[in-house]
C-alpha positions as CSV (number, residue, x, y, z in Angstrom):
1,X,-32.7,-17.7,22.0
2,X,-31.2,-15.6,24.9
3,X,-27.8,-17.9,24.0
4,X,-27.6,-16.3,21.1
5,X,-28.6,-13.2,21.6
6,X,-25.3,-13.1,24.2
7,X,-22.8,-13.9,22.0
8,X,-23.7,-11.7,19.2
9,X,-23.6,-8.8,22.2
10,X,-20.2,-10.5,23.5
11,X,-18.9,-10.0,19.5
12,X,-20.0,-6.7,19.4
13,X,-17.9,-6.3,22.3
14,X,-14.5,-7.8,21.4
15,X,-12.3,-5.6,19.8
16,X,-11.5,-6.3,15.6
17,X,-8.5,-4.8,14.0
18,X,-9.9,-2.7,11.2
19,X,-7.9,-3.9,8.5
20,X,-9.3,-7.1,9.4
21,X,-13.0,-6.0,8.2
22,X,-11.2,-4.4,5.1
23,X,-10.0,-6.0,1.9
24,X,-6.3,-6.2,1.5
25,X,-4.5,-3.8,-1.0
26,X,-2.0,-6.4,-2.2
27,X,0.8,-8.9,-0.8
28,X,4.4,-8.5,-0.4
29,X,6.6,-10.4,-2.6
30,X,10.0,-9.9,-2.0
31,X,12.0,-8.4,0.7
32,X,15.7,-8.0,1.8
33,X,17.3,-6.2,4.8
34,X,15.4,-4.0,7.0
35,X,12.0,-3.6,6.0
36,X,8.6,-2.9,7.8
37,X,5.2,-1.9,7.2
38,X,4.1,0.4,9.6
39,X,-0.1,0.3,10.4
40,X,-1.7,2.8,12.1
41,X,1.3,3.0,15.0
42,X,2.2,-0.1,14.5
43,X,5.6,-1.5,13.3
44,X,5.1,-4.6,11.3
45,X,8.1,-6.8,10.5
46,X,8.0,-8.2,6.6
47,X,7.8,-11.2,5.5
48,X,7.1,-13.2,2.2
49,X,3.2,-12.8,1.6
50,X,2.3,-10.4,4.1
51,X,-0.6,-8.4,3.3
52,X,-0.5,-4.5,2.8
53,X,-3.5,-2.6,3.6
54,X,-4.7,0.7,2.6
55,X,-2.9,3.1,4.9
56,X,-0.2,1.4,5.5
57,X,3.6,2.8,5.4
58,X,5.8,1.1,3.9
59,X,9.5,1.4,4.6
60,X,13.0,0.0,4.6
61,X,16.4,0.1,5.9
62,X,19.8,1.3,4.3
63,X,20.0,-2.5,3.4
64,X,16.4,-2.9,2.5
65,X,14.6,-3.4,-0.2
66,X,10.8,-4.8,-0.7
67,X,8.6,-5.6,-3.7
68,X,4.7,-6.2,-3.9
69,X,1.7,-7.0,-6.0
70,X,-1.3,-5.3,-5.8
71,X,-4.7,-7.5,-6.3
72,X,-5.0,-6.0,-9.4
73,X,-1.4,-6.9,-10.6
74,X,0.3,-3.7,-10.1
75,X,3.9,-4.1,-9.4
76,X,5.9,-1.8,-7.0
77,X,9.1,-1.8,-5.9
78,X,11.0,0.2,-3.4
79,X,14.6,0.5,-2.7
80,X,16.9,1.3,0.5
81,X,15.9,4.1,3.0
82,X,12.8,4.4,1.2
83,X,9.1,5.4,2.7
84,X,5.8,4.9,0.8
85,X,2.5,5.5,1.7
86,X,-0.7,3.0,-0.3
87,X,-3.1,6.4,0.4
88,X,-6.1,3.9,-1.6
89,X,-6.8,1.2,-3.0
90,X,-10.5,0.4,-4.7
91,X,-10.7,-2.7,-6.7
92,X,-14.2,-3.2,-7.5
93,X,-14.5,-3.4,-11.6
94,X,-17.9,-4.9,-11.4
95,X,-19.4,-2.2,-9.2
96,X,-17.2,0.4,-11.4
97,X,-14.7,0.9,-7.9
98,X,-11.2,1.5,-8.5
99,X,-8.8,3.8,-7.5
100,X,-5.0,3.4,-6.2
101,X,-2.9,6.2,-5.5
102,X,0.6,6.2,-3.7
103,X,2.6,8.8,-2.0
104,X,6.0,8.5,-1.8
105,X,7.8,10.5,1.0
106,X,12.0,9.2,0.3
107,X,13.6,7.0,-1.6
108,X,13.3,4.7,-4.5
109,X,10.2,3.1,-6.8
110,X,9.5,1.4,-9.5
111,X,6.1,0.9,-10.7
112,X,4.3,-1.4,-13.5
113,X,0.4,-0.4,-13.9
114,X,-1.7,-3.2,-13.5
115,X,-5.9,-3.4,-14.3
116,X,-7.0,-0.4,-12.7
117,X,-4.1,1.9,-14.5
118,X,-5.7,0.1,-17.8
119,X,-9.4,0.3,-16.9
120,X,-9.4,3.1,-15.2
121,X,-6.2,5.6,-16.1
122,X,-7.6,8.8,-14.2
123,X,-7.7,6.8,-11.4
124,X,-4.5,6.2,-10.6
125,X,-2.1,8.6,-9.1
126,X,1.8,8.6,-7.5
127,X,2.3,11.0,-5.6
128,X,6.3,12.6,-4.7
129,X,6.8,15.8,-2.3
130,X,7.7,17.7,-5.0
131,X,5.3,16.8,-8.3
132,X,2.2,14.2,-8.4
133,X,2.2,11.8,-11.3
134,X,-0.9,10.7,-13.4
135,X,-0.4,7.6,-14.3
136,X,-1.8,6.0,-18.0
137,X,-1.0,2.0,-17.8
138,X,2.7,2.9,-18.0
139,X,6.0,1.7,-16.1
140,X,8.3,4.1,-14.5
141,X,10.8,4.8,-11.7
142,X,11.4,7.6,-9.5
143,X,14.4,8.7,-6.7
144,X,13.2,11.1,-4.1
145,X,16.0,13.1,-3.6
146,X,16.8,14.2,0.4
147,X,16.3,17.9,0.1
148,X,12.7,17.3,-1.7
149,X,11.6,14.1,1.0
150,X,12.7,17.1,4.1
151,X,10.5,19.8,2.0
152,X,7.4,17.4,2.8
């Protein structure tokens, strides 16, 4: 009994990425040039299939360019010297949770809805420097333009 009572204190102990005790936001499912995510300080290099977490800064290069799903089938896109923020994601329909809103700080987007934009329309929001956009189950794209991304 003692045995056991040590390793749960040892577990306590051992430090845990947070995003690791937190449900992922979506996956990454394309990417070309210069791209990373960056979590908390963190620079990330992207790959096919790595997971974005609420939080986390998405960005890319003059060559980049990156696409990802969201769990709930939203689709977002973001072109070259670009920088987007996934502020929250909440994706929860049997308890009623859902949320996902976006800031976008430069650059390039194009975003499908997915469930929560249908389920849940207030609950979605895009937000620029300039102008913040309700979203209700729609498409759309959007080009941050460089004096509105330095007014942030």
């Amino acid at each position: 009994m003692k045995k056991v009572f040590a390793a749960a204190f040892l577990l306590c102990l051992c430090p845990c990425p947070l995003h690791a005790l937190e449900t992922y936001a979506g996956s990454i499912k394309t990417v070309r040039g210069t791209a990373t995510i960056v979590r908390g300080s963190q620079p990330i290099a992207v790959t096919l299939g790595t997971r974005v977490y609420r939080n986390d800064t998405l960005k890319t290069g003059a060559d980049g360019s990156l696409a990802m799903v969201f769990r709930d089938d939203t689709l977002l896109s973001i072109g070259p010297d670009s920088e987007l923020v996934v502020n929250e994601f909440l994706y929860s329909p049997a308890e009623g949770k859902l949320s996902l809103v976006t800031r976008m700080l430069k650059g390039t987007a194009a975003f499908v809805s997915g469930i929560i934009g249908k389920l849940a329309p207030a609950s979605v929001r895009f937000e620029t420097p300039v102008a913040t956009i309700g979203l209700r189950g729609t498409r759309f794209a959007v080009r941050i333009e460089e004096q509105a991304a330095e007014q942030r």
